[in-house]
mmCIF file of the N, C-alpha and C atoms, coordinates in Angstrom:
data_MODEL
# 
_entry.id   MODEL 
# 
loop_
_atom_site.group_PDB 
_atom_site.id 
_atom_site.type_symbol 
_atom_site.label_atom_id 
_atom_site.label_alt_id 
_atom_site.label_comp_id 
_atom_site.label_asym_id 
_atom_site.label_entity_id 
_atom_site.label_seq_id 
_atom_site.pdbx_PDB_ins_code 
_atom_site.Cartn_x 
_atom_site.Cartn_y 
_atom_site.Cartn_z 
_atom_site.occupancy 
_atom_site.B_iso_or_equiv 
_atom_site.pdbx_formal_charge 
_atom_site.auth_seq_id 
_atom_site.auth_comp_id 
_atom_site.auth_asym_id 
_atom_site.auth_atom_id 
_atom_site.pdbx_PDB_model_num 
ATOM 1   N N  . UNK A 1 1  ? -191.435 -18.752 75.033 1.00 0.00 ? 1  UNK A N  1 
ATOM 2   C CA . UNK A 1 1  ? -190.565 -17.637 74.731 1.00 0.00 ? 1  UNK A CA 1 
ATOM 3   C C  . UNK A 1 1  ? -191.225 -16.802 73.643 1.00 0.00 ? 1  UNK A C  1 
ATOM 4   N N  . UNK A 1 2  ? -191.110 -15.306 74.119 1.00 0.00 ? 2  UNK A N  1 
ATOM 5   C CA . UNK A 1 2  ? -192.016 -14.545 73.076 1.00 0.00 ? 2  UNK A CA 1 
ATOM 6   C C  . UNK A 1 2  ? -190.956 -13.588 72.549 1.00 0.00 ? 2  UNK A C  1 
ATOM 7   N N  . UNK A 1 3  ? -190.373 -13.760 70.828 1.00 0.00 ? 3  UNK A N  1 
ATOM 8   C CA . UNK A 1 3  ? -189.516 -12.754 70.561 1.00 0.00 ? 3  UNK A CA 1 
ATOM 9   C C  . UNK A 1 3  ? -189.818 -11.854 69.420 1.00 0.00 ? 3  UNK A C  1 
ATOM 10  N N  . UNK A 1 4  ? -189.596 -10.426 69.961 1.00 0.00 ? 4  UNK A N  1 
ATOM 11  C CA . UNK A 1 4  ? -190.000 -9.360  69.289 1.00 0.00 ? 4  UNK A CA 1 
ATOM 12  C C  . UNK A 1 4  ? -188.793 -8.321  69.314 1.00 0.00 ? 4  UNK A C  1 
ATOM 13  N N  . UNK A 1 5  ? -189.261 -7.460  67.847 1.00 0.00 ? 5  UNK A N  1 
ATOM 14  C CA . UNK A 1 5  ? -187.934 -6.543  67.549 1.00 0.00 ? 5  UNK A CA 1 
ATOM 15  C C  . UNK A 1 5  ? -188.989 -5.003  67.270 1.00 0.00 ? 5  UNK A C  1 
ATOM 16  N N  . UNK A 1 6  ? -187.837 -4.174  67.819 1.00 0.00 ? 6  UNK A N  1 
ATOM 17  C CA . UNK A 1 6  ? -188.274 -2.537  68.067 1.00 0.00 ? 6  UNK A CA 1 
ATOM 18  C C  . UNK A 1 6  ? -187.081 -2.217  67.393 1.00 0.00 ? 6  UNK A C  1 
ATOM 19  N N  . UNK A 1 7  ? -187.331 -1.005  66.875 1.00 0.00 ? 7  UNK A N  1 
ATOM 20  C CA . UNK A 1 7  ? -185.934 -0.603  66.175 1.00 0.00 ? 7  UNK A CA 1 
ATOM 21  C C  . UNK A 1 7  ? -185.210 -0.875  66.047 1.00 0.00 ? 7  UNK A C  1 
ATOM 22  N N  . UNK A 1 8  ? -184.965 -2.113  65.462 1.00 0.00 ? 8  UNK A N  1 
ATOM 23  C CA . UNK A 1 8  ? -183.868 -2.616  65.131 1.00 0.00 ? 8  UNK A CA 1 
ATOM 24  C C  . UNK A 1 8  ? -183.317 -3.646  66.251 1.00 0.00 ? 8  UNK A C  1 
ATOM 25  N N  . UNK A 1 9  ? -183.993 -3.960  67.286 1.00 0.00 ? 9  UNK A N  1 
ATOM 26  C CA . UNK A 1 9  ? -183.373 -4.224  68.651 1.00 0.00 ? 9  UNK A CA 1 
ATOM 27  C C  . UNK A 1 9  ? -184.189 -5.585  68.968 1.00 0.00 ? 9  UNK A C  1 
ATOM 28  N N  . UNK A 1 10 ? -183.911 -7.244  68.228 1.00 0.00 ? 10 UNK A N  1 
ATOM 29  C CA . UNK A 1 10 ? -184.388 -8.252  68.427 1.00 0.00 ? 10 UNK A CA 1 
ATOM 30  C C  . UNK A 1 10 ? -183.979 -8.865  70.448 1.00 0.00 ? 10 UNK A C  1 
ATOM 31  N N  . UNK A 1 11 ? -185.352 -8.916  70.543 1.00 0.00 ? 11 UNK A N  1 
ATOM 32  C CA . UNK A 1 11 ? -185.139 -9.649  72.066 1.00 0.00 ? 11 UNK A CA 1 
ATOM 33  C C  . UNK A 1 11 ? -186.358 -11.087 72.629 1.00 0.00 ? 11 UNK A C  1 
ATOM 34  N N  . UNK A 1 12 ? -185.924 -11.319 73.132 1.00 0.00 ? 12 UNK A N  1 
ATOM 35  C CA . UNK A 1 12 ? -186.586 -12.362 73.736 1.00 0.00 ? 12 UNK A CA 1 
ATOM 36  C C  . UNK A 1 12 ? -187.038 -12.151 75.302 1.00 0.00 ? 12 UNK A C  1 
ATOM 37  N N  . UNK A 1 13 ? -188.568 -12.826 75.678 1.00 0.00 ? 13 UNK A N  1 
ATOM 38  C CA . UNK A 1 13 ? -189.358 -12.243 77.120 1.00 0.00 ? 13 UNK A CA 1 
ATOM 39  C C  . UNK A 1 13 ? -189.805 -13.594 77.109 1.00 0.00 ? 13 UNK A C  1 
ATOM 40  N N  . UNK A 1 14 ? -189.406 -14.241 78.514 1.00 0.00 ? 14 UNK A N  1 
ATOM 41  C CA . UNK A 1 14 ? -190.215 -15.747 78.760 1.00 0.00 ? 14 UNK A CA 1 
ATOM 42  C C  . UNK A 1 14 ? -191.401 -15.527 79.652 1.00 0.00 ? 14 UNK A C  1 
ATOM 43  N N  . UNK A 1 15 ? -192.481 -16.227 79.246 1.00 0.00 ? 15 UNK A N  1 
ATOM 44  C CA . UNK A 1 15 ? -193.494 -15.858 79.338 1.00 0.00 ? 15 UNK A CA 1 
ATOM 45  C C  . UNK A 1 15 ? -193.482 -16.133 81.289 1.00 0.00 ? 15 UNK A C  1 
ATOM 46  N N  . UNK A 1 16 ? -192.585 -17.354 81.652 1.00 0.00 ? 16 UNK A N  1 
ATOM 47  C CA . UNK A 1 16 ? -192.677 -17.777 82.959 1.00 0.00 ? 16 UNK A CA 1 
ATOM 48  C C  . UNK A 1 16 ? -192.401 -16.929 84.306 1.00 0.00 ? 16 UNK A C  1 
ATOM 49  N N  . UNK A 1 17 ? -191.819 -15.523 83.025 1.00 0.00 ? 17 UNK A N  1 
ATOM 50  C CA . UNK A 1 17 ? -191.396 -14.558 83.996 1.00 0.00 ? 17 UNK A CA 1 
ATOM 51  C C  . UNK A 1 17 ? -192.307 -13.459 84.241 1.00 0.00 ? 17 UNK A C  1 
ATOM 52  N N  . UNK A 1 18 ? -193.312 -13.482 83.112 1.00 0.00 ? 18 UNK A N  1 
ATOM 53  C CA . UNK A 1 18 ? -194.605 -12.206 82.775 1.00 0.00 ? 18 UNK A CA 1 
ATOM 54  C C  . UNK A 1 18 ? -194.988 -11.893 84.293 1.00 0.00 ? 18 UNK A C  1 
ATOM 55  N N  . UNK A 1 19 ? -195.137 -12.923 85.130 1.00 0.00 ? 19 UNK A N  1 
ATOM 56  C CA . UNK A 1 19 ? -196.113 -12.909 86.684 1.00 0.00 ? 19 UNK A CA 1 
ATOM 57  C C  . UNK A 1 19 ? -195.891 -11.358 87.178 1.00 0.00 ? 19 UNK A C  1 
ATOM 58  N N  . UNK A 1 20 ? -194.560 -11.173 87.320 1.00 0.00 ? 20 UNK A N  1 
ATOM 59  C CA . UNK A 1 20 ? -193.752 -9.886  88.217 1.00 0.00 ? 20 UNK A CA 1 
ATOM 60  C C  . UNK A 1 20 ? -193.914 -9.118  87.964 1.00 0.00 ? 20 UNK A C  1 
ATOM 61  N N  . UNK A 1 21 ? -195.298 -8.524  88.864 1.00 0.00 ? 21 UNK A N  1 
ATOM 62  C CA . UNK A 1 21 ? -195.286 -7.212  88.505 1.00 0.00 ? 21 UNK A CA 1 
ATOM 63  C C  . UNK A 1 21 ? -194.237 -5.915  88.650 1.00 0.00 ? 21 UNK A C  1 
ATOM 64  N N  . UNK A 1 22 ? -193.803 -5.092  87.990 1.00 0.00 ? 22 UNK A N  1 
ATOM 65  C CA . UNK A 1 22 ? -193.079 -4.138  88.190 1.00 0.00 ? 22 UNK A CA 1 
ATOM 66  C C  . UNK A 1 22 ? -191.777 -4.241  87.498 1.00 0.00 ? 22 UNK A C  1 
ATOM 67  N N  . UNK A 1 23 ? -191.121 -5.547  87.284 1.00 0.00 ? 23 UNK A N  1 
ATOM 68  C CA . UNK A 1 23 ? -190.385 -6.297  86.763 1.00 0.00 ? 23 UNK A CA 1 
ATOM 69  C C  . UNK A 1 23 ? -190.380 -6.749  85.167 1.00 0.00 ? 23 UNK A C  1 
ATOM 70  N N  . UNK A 1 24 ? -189.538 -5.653  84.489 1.00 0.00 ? 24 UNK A N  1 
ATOM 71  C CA . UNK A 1 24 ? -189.004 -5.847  83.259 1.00 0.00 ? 24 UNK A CA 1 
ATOM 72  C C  . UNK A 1 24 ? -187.612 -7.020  82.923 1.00 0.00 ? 24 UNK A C  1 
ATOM 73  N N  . UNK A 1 25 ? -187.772 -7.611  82.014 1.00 0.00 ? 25 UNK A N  1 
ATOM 74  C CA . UNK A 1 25 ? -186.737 -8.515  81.860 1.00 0.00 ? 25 UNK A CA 1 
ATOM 75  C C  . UNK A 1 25 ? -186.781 -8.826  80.291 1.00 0.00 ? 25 UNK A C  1 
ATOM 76  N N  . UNK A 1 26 ? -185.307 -8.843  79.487 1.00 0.00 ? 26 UNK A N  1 
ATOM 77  C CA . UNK A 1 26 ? -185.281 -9.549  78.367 1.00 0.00 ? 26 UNK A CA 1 
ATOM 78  C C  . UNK A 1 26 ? -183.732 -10.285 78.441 1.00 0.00 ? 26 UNK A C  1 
ATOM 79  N N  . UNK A 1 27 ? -183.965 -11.116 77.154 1.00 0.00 ? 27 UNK A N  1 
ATOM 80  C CA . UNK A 1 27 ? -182.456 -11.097 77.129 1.00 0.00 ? 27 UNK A CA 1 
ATOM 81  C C  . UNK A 1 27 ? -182.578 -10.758 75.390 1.00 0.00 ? 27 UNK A C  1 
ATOM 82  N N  . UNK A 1 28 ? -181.092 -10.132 74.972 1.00 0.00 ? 28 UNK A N  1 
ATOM 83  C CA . UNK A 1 28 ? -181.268 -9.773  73.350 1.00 0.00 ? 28 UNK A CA 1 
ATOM 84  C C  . UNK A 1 28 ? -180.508 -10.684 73.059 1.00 0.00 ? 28 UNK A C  1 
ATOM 85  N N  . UNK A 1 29 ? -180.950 -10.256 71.349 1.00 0.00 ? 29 UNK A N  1 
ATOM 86  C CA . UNK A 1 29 ? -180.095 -11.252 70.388 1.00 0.00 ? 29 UNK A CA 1 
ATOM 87  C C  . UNK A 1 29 ? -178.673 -10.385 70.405 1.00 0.00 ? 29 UNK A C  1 
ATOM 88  N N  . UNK A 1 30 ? -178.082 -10.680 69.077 1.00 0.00 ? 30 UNK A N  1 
ATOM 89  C CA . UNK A 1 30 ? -177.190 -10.052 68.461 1.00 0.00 ? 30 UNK A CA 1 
ATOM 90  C C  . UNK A 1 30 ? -177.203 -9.043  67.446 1.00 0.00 ? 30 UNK A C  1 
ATOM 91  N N  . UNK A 1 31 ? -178.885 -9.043  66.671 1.00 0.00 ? 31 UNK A N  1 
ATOM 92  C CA . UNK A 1 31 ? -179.292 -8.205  65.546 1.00 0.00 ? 31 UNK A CA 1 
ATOM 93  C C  . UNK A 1 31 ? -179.388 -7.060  66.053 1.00 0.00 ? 31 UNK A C  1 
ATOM 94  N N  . UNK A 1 32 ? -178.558 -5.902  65.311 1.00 0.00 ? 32 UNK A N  1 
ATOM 95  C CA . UNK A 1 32 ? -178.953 -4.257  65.155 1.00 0.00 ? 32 UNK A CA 1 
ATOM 96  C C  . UNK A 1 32 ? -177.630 -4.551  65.830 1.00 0.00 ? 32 UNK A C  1 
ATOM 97  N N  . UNK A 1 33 ? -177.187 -2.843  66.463 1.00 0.00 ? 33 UNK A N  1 
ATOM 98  C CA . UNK A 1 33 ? -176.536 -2.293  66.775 1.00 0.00 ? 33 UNK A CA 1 
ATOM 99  C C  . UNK A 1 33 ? -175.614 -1.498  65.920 1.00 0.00 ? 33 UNK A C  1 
ATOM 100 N N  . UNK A 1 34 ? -174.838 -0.758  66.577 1.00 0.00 ? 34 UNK A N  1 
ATOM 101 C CA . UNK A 1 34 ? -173.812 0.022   65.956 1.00 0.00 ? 34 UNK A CA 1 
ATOM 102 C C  . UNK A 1 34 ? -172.245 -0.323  65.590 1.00 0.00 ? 34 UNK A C  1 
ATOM 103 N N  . UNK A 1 35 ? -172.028 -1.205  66.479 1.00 0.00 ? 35 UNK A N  1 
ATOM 104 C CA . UNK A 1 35 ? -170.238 -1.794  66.397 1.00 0.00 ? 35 UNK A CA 1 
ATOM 105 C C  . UNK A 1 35 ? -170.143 -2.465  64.994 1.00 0.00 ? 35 UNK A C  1 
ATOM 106 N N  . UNK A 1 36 ? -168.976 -2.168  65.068 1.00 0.00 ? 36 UNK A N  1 
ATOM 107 C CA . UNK A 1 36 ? -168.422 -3.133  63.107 1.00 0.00 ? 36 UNK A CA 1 
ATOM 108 C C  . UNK A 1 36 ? -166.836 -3.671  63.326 1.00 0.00 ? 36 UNK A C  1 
ATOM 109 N N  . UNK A 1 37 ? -167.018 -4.275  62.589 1.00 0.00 ? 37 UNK A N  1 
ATOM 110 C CA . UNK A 1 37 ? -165.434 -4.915  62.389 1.00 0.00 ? 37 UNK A CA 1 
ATOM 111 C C  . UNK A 1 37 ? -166.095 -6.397  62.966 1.00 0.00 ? 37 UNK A C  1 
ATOM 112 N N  . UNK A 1 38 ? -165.278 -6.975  63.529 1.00 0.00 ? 38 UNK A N  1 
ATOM 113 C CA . UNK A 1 38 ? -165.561 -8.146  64.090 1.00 0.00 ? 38 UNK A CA 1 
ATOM 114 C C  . UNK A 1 38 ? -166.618 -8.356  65.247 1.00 0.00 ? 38 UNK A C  1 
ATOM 115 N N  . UNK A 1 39 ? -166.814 -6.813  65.891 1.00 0.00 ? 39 UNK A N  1 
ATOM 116 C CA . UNK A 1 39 ? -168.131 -6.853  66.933 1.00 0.00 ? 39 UNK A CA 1 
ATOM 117 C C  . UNK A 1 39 ? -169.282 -6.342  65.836 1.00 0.00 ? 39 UNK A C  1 
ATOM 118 N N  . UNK A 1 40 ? -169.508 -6.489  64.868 1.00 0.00 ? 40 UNK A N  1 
ATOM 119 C CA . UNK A 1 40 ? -170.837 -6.290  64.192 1.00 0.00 ? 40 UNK A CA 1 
ATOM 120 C C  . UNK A 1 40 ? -171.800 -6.475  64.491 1.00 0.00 ? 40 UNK A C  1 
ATOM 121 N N  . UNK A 1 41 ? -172.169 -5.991  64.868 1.00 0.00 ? 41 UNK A N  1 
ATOM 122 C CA . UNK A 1 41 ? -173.833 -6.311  65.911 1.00 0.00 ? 41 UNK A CA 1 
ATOM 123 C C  . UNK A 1 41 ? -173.955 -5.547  67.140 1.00 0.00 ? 41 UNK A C  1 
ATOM 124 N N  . UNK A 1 42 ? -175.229 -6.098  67.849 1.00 0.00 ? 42 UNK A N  1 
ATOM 125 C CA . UNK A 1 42 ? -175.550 -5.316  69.188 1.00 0.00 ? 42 UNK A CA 1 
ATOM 126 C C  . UNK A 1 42 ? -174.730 -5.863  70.412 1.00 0.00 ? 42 UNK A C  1 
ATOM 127 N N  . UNK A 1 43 ? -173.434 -5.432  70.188 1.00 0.00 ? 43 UNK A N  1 
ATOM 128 C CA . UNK A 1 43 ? -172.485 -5.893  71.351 1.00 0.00 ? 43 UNK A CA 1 
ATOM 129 C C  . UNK A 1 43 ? -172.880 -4.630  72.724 1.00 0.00 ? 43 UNK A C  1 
ATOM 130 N N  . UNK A 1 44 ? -172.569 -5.931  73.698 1.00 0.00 ? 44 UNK A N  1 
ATOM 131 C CA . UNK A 1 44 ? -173.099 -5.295  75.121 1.00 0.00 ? 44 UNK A CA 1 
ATOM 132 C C  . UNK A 1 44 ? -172.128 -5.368  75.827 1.00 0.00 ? 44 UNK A C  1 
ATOM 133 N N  . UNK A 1 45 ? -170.780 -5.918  75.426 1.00 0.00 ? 45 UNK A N  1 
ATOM 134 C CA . UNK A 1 45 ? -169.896 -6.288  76.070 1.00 0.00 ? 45 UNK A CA 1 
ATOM 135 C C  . UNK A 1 45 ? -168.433 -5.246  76.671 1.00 0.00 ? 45 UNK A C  1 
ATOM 136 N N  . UNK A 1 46 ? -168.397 -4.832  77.686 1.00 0.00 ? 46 UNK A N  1 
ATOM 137 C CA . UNK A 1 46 ? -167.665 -3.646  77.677 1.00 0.00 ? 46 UNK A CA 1 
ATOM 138 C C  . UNK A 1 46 ? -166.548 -4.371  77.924 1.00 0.00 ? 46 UNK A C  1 
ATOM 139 N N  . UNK A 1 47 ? -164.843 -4.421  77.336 1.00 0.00 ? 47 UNK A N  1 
ATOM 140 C CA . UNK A 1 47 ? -164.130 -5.069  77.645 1.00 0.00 ? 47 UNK A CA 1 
ATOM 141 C C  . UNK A 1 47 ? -163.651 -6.377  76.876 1.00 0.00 ? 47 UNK A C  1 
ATOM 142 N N  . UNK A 1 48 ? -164.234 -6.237  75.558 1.00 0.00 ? 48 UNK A N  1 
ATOM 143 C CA . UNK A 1 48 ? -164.429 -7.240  74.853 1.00 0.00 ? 48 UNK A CA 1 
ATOM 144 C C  . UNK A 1 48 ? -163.686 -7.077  73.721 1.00 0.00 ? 48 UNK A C  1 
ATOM 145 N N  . UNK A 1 49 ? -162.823 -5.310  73.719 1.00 0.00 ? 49 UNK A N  1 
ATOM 146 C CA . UNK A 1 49 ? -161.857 -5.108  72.445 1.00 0.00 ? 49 UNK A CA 1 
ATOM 147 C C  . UNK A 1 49 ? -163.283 -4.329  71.128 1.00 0.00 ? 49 UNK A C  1 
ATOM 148 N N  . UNK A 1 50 ? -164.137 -4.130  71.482 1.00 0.00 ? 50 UNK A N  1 
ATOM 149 C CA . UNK A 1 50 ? -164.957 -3.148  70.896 1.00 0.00 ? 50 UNK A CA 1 
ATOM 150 C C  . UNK A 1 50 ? -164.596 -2.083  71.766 1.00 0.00 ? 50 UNK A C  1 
ATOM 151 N N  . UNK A 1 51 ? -165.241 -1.101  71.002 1.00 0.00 ? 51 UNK A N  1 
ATOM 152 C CA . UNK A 1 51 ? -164.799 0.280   71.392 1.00 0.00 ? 51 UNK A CA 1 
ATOM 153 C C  . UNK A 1 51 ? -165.948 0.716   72.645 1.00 0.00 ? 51 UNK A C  1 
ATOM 154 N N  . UNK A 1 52 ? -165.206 1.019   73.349 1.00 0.00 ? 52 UNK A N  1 
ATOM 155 C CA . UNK A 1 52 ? -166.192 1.325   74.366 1.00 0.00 ? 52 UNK A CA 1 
ATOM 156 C C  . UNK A 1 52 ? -167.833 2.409   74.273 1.00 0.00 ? 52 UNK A C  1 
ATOM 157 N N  . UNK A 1 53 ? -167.390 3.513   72.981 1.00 0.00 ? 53 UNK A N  1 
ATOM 158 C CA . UNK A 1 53 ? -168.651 4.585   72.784 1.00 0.00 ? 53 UNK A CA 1 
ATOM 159 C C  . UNK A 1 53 ? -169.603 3.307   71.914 1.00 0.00 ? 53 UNK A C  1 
ATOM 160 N N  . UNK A 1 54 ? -169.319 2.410   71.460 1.00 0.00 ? 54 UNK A N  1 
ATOM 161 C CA . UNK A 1 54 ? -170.030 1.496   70.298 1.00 0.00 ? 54 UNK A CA 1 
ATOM 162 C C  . UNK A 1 54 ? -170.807 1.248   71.529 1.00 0.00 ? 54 UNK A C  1 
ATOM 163 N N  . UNK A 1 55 ? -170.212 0.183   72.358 1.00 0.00 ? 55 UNK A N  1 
ATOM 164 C CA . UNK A 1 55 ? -170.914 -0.525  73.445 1.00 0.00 ? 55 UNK A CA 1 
ATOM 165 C C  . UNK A 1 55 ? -171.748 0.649   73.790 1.00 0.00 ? 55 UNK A C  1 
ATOM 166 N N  . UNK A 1 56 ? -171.790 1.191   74.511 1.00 0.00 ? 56 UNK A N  1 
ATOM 167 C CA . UNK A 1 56 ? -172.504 1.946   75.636 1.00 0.00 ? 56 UNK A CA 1 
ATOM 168 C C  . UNK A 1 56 ? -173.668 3.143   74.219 1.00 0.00 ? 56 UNK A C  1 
ATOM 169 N N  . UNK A 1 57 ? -173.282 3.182   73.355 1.00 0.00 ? 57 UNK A N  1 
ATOM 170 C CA . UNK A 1 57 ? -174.605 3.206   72.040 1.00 0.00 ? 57 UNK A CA 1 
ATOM 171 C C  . UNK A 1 57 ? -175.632 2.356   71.917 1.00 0.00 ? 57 UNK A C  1 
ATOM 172 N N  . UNK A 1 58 ? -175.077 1.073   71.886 1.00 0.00 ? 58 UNK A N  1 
ATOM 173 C CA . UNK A 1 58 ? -175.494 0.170   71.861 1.00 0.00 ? 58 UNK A CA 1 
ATOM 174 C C  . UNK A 1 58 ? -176.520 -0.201  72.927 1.00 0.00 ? 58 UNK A C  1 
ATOM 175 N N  . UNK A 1 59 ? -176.298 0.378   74.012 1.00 0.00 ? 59 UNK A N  1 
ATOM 176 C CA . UNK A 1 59 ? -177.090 -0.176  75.535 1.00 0.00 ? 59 UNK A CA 1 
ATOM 177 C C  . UNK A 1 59 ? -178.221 0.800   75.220 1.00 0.00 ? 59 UNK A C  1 
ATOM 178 N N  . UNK A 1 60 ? -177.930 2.428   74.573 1.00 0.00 ? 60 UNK A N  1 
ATOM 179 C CA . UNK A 1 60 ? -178.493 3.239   74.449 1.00 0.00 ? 60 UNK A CA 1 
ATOM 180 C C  . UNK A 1 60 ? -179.944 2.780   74.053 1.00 0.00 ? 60 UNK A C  1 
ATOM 181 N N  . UNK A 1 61 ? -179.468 2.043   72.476 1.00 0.00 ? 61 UNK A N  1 
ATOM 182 C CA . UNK A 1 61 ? -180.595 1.550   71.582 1.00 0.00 ? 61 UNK A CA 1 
ATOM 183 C C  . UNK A 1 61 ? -181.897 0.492   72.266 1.00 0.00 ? 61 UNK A C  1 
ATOM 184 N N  . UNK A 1 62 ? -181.008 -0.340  73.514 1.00 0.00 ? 62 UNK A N  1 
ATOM 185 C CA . UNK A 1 62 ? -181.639 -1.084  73.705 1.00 0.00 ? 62 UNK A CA 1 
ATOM 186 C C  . UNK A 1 62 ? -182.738 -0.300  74.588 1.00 0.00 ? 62 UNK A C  1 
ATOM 187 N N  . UNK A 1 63 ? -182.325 0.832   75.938 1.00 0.00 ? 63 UNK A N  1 
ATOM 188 C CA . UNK A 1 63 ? -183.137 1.056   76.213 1.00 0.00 ? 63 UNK A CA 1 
ATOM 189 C C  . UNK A 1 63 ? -184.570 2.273   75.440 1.00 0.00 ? 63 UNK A C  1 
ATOM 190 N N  . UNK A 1 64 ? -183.946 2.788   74.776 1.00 0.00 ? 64 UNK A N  1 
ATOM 191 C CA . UNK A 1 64 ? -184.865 3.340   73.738 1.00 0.00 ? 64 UNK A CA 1 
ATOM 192 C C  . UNK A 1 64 ? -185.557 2.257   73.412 1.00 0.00 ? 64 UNK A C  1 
ATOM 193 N N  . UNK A 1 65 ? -185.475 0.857   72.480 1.00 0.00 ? 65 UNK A N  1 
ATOM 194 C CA . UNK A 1 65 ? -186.622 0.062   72.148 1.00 0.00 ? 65 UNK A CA 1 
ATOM 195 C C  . UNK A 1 65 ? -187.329 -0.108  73.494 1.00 0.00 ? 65 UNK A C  1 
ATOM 196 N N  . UNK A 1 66 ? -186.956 -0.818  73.982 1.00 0.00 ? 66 UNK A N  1 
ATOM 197 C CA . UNK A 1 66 ? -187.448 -1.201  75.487 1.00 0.00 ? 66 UNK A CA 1 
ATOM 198 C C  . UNK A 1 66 ? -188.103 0.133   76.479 1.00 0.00 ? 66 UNK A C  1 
ATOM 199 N N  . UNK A 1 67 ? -188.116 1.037   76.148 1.00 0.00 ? 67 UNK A N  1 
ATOM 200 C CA . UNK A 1 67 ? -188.611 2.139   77.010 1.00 0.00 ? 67 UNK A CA 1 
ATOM 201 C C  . UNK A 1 67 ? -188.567 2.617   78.257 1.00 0.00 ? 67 UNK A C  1 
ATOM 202 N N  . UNK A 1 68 ? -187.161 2.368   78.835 1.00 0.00 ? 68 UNK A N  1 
ATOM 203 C CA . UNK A 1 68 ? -186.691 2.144   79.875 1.00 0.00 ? 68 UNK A CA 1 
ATOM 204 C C  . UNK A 1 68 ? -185.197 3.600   79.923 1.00 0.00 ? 68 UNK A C  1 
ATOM 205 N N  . UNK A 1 69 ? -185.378 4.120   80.851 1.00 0.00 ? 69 UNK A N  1 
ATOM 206 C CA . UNK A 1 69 ? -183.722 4.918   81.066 1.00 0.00 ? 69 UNK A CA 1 
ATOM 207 C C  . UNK A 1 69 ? -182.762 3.835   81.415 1.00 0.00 ? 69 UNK A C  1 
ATOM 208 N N  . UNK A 1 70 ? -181.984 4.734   80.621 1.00 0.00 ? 70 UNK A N  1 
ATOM 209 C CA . UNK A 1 70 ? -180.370 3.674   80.898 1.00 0.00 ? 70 UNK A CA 1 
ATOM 210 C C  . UNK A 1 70 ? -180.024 3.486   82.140 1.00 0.00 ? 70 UNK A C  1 
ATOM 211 N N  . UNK A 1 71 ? -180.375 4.184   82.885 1.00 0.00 ? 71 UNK A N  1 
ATOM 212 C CA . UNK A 1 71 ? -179.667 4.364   84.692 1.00 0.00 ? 71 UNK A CA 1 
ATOM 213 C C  . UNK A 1 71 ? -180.243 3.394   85.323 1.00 0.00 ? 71 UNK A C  1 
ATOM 214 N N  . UNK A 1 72 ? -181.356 2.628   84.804 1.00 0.00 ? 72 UNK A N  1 
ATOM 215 C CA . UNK A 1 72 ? -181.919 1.953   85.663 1.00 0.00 ? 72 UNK A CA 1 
ATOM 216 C C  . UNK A 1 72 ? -181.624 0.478   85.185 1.00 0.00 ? 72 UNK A C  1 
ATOM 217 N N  . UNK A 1 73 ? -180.815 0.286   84.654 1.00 0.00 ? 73 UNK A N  1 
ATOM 218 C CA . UNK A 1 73 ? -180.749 -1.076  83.828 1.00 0.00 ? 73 UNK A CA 1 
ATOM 219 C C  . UNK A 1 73 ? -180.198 -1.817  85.222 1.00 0.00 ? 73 UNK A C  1 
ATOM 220 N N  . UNK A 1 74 ? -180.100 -3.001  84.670 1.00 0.00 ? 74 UNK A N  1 
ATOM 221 C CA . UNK A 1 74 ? -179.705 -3.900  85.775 1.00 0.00 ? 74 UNK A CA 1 
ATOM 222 C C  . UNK A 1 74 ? -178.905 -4.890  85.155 1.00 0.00 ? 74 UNK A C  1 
ATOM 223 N N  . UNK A 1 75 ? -177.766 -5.709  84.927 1.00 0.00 ? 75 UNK A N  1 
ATOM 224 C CA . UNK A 1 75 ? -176.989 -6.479  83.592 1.00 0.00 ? 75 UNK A CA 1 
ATOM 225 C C  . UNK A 1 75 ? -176.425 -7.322  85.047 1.00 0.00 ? 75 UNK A C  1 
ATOM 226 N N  . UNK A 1 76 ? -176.069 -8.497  84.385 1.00 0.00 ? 76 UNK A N  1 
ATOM 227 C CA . UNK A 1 76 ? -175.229 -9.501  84.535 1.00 0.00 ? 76 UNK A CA 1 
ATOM 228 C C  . UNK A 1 76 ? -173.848 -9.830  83.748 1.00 0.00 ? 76 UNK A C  1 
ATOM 229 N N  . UNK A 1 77 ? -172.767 -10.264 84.348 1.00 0.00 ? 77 UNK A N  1 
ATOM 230 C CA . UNK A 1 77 ? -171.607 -10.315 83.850 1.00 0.00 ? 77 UNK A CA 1 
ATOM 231 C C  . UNK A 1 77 ? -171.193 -12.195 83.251 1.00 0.00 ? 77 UNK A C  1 
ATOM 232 N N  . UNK A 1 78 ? -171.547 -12.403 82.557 1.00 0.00 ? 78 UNK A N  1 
ATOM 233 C CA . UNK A 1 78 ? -171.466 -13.892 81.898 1.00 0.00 ? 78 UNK A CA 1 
ATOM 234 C C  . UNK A 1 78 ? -170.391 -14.777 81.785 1.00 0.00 ? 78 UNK A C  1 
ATOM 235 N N  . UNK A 1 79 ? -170.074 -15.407 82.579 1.00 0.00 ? 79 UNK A N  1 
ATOM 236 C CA . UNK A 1 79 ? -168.547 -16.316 82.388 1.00 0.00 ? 79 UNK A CA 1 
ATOM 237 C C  . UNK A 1 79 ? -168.451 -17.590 81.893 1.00 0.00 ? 79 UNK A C  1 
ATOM 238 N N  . UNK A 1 80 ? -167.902 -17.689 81.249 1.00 0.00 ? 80 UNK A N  1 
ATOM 239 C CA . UNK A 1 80 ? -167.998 -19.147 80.433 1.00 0.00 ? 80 UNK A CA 1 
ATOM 240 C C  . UNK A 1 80 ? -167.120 -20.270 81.029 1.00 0.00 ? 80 UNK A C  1 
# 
């Protein structure tokens, strides 16, 4: 696991996945972002009782570090 931070925007890239070409992948931490109160951090979570402009700022930042347009993102929905 190789983890590196861009503006503010800590993420993690497993190396087992490097092979694919064409194929971007991270997963982030929690460090940076814009939300406060109890979502303090880089919340990604839409639906989570953060404010929805925080979140979707937030996605902003990530693809700015990452160098990627937002339109093209691709996310998973996480259930515990």
């Amino acid at each position: 696991m190789i983890e590196k931070s861009i503006d503010g925007v800590t993420f993690l890239v497993f190396e087992k996945l490097l092979p694919f070409d064409g194929l971007m992948h991270t997963v982030t931490t929690r460090s940076g972002g814009v939300s406060s109160g109890a979502y303090r951090s880089l919340n990604l979570g839409l639906g989570t009782g953060d404010e929805d402009e925080n979140v979707i700022k937030n996605y902003g930042l990530v693809s700015r570090a990452l160098g990627f347009e937002l339109s093209l993102l691709a996310a998973a929905k996480q259930v515990h």
